[in-house]
N, C-alpha and C positions, 0 to 999 in steps of 0.2 A: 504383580511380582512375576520373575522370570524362572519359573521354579528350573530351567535348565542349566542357567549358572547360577542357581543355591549349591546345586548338585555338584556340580563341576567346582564350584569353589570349596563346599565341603571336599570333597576328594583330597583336593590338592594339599586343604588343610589336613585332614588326618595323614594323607603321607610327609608332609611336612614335621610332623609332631613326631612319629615314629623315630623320623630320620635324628630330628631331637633330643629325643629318649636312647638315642644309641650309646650315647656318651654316660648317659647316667645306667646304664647295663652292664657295659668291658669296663667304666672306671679308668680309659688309658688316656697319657696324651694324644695320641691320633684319634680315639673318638671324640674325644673332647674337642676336639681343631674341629672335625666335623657337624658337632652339634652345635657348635656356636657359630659359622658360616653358616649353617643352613638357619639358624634361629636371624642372624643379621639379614640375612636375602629375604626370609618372608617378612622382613618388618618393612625393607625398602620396596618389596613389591604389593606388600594390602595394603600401607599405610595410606597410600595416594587414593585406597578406593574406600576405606573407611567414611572418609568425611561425606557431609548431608554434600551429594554435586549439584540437584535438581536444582540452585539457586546459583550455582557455580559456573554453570557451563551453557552458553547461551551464545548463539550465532548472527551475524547481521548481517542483510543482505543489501547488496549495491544498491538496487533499485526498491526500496519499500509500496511500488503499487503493481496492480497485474489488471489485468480487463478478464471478467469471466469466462471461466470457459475456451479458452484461447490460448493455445501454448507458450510459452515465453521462458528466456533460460533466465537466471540470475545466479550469481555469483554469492555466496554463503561463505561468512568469513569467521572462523571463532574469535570472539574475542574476551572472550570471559572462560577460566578454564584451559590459558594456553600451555601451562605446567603438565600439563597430562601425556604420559608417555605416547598411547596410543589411542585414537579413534577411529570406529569404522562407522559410515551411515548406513542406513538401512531401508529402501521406501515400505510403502504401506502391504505393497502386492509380495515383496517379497523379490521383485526380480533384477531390482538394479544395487548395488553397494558401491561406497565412494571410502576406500583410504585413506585415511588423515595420519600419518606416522608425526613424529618430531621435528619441527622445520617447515610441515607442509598443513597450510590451517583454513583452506580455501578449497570448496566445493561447489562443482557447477551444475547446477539442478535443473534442469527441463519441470515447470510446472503447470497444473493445469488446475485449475480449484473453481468452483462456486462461488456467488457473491459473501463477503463476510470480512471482518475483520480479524484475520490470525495472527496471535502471542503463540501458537506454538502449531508445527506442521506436521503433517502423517508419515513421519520418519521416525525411525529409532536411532539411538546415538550409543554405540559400546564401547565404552571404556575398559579398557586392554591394559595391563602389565608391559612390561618391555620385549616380554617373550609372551607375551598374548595367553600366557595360563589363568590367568585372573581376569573374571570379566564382570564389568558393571552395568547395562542397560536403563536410558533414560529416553525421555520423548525431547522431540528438538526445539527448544527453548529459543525465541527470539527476545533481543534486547530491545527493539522497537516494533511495534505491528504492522504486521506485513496488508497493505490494505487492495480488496481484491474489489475493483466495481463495477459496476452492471454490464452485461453483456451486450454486446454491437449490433444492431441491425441496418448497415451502410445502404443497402438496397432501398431500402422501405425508405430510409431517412433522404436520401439523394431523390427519390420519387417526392416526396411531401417537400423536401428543399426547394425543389424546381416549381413550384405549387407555390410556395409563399414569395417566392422571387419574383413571380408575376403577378401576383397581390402586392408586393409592395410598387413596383414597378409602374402598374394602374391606379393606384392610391396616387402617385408623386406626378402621375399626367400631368399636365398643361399648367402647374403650378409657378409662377414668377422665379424667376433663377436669383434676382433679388431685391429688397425693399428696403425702403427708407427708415433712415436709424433717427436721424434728427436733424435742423438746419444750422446752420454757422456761417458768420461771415468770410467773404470769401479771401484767398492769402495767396500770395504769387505762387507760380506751380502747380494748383490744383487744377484740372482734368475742365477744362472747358464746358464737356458735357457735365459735369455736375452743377451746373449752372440753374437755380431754379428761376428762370426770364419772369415768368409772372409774376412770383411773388418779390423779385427785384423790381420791376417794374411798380411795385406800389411802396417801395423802399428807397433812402437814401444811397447803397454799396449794393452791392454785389451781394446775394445771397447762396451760398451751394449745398445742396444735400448728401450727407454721410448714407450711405449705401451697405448694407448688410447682407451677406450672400445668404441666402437660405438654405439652412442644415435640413440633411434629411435626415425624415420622418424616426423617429428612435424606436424600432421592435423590439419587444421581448417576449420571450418562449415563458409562457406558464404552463407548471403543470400541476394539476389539483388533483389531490390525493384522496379518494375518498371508498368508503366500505362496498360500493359495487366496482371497485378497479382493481385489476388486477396489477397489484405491485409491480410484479417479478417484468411483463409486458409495458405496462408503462415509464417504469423506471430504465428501462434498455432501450426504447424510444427516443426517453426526453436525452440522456447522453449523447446518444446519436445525432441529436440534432445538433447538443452543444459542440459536436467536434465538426459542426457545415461551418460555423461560425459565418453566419449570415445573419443570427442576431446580436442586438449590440447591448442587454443586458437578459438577466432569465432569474425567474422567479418561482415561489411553488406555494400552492394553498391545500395545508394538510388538514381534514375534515376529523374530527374524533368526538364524537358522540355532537353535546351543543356546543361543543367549542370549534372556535377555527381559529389555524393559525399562517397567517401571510410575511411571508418573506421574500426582498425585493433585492436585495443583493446578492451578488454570485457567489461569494465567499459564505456568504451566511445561509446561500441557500443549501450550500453542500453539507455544511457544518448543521443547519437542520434535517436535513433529510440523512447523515449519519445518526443523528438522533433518535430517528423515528420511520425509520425504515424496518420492514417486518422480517425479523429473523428466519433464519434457514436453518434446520435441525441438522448439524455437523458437532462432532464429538471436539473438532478441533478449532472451534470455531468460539469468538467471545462475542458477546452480542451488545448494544445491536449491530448487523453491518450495516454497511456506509456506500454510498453512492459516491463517485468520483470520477473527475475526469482523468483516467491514469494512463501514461503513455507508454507501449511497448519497445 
């Protein structure tokens, strides 16, 4: 609780009430005009902060992902809550504040966060009267989570990228560029060199062979999760490598006690290791966080 506007709000209330009691003291028509504009002004200016807002008032951001640790701006739009005379934001430090008046319902935030999946950010949110005597404080309430994932290491990963490049590059050596698929008789048009002579030669027609290009070789990046690995490092790695894209699917084997668990999809493998990725002790954070490929 904000115990600086209980204070401020009591204040305002007890001068309020005074100003109310003036009419029921002189008994005239001009106090009476007085006590009931001032009794009407404080109903239009607390009534809007009476109500429960912490479910009320809740912001979306353009881009719902961020990459650890790495500044990035995104755009914060109320959209729950747009009835509210005024709002001011407020970060965690203390040093930057954003104005939101009537009209204007869009803040642009420079952020920087730890891995995690955040429903609500290290900002404060005050709700103001029209003349800003009245004030309500809440934490900043997202409509969707904002998802933040593992930190980049481009260096390290572009050194090891160049490494499996010439791994697979030496793998694919001296391999046929391409091979036979099946034989069929032969049809006007086809390719003369498809011509298989010897075994036409022990044939009535023409026989020709269907030719198949050889695909390359299929890599995939695993990464196996287990109780001597250090999460926070391996998890900022294996991203890393997914943004070389030099492999062509990626996979992760999470080790937890005798169980193991393997996932061979790229979709399923993010959507497992959101599962089961080990939390970061952040006040603003829901858990578990989530590994992802998120673009700046």
């Amino acid at each position: 609780m904000h115990w600086r506007n209980v204070f401020l709000n009591s204040a305002l209330i007890a001068i309020f009430a005074c100003l109310i009691c003036f009419g029921m003291a002189f008994n005239s028509p001009t106090s009476w005009f007085v006590s009931e504009f001032v009794f009407v002004l404080l109903l239009l200016l607390v009534l809007p902060l009476l109500l429960p807002l912490r479910r009320r008032l809740k912001f979306t951001a353009d881009n719902p992902t961020l990459i650890a640790n790495r500044p990035a701006r995104r755009f914060f739009t109320l959209t729950q809550g747009k009835w509210l005379p005024n709002l001011i934001l407020l970060d965690a430090a203390k040093t930057s504040t954003w104005h939101l008046p009537s009209g204007q319902r869009t803040a642009r935030i420079t952020l920087q966060l730890p891995r995690g999946v955040y429903r609500q950010l290290p900002f404060s949110v005050t709700v103001t009267d029209w003349f800003g005597w009245f004030r309500k404080t809440l934490p900043l309430q997202l409509t969707a989570p904002l998802t933040v994932g593992p930190a980049r290491q481009p260096e390290a990963a572009a050194r090891m990228a160049d490494h499996f490049v010439q791994k697979m590059a030496a793998s694919e050596a001296g391999l046929p560029s391409d091979r036979i698929k099946n034989f069929r008789d032969y049809f006007p048009g086809d390719n003369i060199q498809q011509i298989a002579w010897k075994i036409s030669a022990h044939a009535d027609s023409l026989i020709v062979h269907d030719d198949e290009h050889e695909s390359q070789t299929a890599w995939t990046l695993l990464l196996i999760i287990s109780p001597s690995l250090s999460v926070e490092a391996g998890l900022s790695l294996f991203a890393s490598l997914m943004d070389t894209g030099i492999f062509s699917g990626v996979a992760f084997c999470w080790i937890s006690g005798s169980r193991v668990f393997f996932v061979a999809n790229k979709m399923l493998c993010l959507q497992g290791l959101n599962l089961r990725a080990v939390p970061i002790s952040n006040g603003c954070m829901t858990y578990p966080p989530r590994v992802t490929n998120a673009p700046t």
